[in-house]
N, C-alpha and C positions, 0 to 999 in steps of 0.2 A: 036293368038292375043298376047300371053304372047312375046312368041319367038321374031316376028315378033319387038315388043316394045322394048325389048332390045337390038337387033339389030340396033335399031334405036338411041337406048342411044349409044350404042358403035359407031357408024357413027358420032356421035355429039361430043360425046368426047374426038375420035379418035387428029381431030386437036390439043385440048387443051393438048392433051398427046403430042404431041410432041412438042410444046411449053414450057412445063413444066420441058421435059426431064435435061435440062441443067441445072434447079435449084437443081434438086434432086442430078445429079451429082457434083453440086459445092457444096452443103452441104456436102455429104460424105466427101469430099475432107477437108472442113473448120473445120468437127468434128475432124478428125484425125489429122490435123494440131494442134487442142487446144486439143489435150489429151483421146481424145475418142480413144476406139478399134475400129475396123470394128463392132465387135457383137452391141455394143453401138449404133455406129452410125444405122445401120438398125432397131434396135428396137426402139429408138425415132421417125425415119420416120413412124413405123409399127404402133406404140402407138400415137404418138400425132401430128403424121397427120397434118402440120400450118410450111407453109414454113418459111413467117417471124418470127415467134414464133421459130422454132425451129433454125432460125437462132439466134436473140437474146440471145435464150437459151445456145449455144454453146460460144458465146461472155463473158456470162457471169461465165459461167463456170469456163474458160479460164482467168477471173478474180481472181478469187475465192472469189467471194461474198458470204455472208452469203445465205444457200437453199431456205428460207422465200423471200429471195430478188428476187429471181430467180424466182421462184412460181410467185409472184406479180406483176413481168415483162412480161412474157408471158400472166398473163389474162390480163392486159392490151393490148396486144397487141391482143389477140383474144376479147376481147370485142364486136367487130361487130361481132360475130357469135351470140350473142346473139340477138343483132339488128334484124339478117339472118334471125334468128329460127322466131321470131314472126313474121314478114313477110311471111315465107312462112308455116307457119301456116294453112294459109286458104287452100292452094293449095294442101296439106298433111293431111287431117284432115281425109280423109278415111283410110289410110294407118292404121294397124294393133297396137298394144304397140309395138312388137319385129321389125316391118317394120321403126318404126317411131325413134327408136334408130339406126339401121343402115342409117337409112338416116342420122341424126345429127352428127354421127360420120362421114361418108365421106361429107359432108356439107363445103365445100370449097368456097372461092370467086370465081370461075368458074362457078360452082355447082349451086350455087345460080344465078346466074345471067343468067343462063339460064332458070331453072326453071322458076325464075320471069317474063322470058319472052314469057314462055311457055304456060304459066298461063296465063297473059296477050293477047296472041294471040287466046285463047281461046280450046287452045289443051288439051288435058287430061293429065295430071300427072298422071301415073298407076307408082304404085315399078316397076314396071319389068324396064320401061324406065329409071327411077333415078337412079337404078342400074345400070344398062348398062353403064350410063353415065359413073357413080362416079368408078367403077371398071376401066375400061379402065385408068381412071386419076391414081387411087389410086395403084392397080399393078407394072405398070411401076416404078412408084415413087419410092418405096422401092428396087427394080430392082436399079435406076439411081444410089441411095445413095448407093447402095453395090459397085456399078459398080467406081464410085466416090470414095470412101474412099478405094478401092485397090488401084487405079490408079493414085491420085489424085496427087501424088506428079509428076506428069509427065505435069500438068497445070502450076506451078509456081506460081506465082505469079496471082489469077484473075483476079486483077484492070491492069495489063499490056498488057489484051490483052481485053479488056472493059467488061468482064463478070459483074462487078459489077454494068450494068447502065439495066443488063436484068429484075431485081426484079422493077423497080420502072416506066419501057416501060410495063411489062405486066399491072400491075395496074392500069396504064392512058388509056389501052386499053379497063379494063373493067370497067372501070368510063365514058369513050366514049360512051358505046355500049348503056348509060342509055340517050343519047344526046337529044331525042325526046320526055323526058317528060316535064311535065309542072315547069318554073322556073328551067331549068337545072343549067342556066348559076348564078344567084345568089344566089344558095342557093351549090353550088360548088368553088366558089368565097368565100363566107363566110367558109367554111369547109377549103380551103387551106391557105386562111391568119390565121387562129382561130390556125391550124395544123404549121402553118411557126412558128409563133408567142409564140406559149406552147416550139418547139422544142429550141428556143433562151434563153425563159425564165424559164421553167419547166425541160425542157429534155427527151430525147428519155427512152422509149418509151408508154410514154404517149400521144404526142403530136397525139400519132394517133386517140386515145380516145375523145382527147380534139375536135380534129379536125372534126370526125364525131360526137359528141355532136351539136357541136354549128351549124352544119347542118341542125340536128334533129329542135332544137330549133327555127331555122329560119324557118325550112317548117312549122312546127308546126303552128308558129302565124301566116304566111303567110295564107290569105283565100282562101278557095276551088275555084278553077277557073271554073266559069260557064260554060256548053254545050253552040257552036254556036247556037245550035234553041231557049234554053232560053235567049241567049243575043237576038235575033233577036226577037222576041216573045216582049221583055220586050218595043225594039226602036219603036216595030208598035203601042206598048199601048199607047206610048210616045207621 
């Protein structure tokens, strides 16, 4: 059963591993370009695991902002992993102390989004599957950014050949995949003007925080949408 479940994780994650591949390798690539070694660049992949974060992170480096600065910028920008955790919460609550720390560390927007879905469909979240998943993701990744930051000067330039429109096409794909819940559309709509709007007036990368905030905010007050059999139940009492 064990086996058989991680198998199942690796098959699932397999795709998102190759999706991913090109991020990992433009990082290495971006780290060494602003001043990182190779050693560097693989152990921020190894340690802190957050593609936009670690992109951020290398930006601001490459600045030379004060480290508090740096620090502040990236939990904003991982901010929704906290969001994640409580969410999948429910779905993880058998999971062991030492199972439930390896899962939040490989705990990715992939990651989660399957889970949530997993969950939702009524399949069992066992470790062995989550693992599977998140391994197969996480692996390669540190893989991509070694492979990246040897290589990387042989890319040039990213934005000349469109590498930089890869990070914001995955994104919208797993904001997609959430289409069939209930209120997708305006309470997505509120999160990307909330997000436009911080990035004009606040600035990056806040705007991401702000942006799934005022999300929260709106489903929040928005009320529970009734079952079809209790709306039909209520028209016959009618």
């Amino acid at each position: 059963m064990i086996r058989s479940d991680f198998r199942e994780g690796l098959r699932g994650g397999f795709p998102i591993m190759l999706a991913a591949s090109p991020f990992g390798a433009l990082f290495g690539a971006l780290a060494v370009d602003n001043g990182f070694s190779i050693a560097d660049a693989v152990f921020m992949s190894a340690t802190v695991y957050a593609g936009a974060s670690q992109m951020v992170g290398i930006e601001l480096f490459g600045s030379n902002v004060q480290p508090w600065l740096v620090v502040l910028s990236v939990f904003a920008v991982n901010f929704r992993h906290v969001l994640y955790s409580a969410s999948l919460a429910k779905h993880i609550r058998h999971f062991s102390f030492g199972q439930k720390l390896i899962a939040f560390f490989l705990l990715v927007d992939p990651q989660y989004a399957e889970t949530e879905q997993r969950g939702e469909r009524g399949l069992p979240v066992t470790f062995a599957w989550y693992a599977g998943f998140g391994l197969v993701i996480y692996v390669p990744w540190i893989i991509n950014t070694l492979i990246g930051a040897i290589f990387g000067q042989l890319i040039g330039d990213p934005k000349a050949i469109g590498l930089d429109v890869l990070l914001p096409i995955y994104f919208l794909g797993l904001v997609m995949s959430f289409r069939t819940r209930d209120r997708f559309l305006p309470i997505v709509a509120v999160s990307a003007v909330a997000s436009v709007a911080a990035m004009h007036f606040v600035g990056s990368p806040w705007h991401v925080s702000i942006g799934a905030l005022a999300g929260i905010v709106l489903a929040a007050c928005l009320p529970p949408k009734r079952p079809a059999v209790e709306v039909h139940a209520v028209e016959q009492e009618a």
